[in-house]
C-alpha positions in Angstrom: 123.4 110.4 73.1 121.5 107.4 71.5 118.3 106.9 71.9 116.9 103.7 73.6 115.2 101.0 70.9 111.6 101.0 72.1 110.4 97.6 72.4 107.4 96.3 70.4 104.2 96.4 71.8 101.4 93.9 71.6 97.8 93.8 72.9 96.6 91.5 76.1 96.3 88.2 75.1 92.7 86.7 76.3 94.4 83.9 78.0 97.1 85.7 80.2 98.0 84.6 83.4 100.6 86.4 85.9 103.6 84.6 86.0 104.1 82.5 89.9 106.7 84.5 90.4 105.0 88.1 89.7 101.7 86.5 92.1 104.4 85.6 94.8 105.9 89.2 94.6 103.0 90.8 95.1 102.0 88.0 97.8 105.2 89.3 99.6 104.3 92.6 99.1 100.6 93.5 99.4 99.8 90.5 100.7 96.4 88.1 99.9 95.0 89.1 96.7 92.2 87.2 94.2 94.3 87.4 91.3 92.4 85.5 88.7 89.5 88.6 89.6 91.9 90.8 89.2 93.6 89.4 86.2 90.0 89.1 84.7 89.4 93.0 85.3 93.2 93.4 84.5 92.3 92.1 80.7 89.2 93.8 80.5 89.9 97.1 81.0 93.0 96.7 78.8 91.5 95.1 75.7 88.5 97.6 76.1 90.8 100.6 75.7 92.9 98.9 73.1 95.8 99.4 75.0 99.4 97.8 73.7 102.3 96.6 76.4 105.6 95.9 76.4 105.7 93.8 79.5 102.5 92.7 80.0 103.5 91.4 83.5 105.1 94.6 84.4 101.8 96.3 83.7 100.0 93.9 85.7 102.3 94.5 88.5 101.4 98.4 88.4 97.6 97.3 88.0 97.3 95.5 91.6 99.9 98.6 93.2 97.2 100.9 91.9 94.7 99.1 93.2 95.5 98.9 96.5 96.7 102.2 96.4 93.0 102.9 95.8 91.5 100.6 98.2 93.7 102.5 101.2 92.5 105.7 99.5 88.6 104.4 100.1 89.5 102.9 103.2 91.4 105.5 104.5 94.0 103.1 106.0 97.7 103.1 105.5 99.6 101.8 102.3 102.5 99.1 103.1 105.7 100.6 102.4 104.5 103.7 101.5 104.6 107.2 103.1 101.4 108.7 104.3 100.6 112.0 102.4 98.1 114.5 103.8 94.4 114.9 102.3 93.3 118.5 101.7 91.3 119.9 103.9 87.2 120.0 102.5 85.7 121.0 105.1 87.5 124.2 105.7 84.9 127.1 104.7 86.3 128.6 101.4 87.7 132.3 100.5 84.3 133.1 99.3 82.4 131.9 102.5 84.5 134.0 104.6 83.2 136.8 102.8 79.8 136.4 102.6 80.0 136.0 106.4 81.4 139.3 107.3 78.9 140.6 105.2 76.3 139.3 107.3 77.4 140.1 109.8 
């Protein structure tokens, strides 16, 4: 089996901007977003950590899904398109609290 050519990676250029297209996807998708904030954190964080892309728009595309992953996550509201999954349960006494009850008690 051959393996797949990896493409070349470059750093994010200080003067990106999302192509229309990408900004009318995720329109469509997550709906109103400030995308020249979130471009601007977008290039921040990535320069900062040095990080190299492929397809910087592709990356930026995963940047504002993670982000309002996290927003619904803080917000505890619903993700478009996406399947609830159950929080843990924290306020469910642990093993260890059981314990020191029945001895107590």
């Amino acid at each position: 089996m051959a393996k797949r050519k990896e493409m070349p990676r470059f750093p994010v250029p200080d003067d990106y901007q999302p192509k229309q297209e990408t900004i009318q996807n995720l329109t469509e998708k997550y709906g109103e977003i400030d995308h020249q904030d979130e471009t601007d954190k977008f290039i921040n964080y990535h320069q900062a950590n040095g990080s190299l892309l492929a397809i910087v728009d592709a990356a930026y595309r995963t940047w504002i899904g993670n982000k309002v992953k996290w927003e619904a996550n803080q917000q505890g509201k619903n993700i478009p398109n996406q399947k609830n999954r159950p929080l843990p349960n924290r306020k469910r006494p642990s093993y260890f609290h059981e314990i020191a009850n029945r001895i107590r008690h």
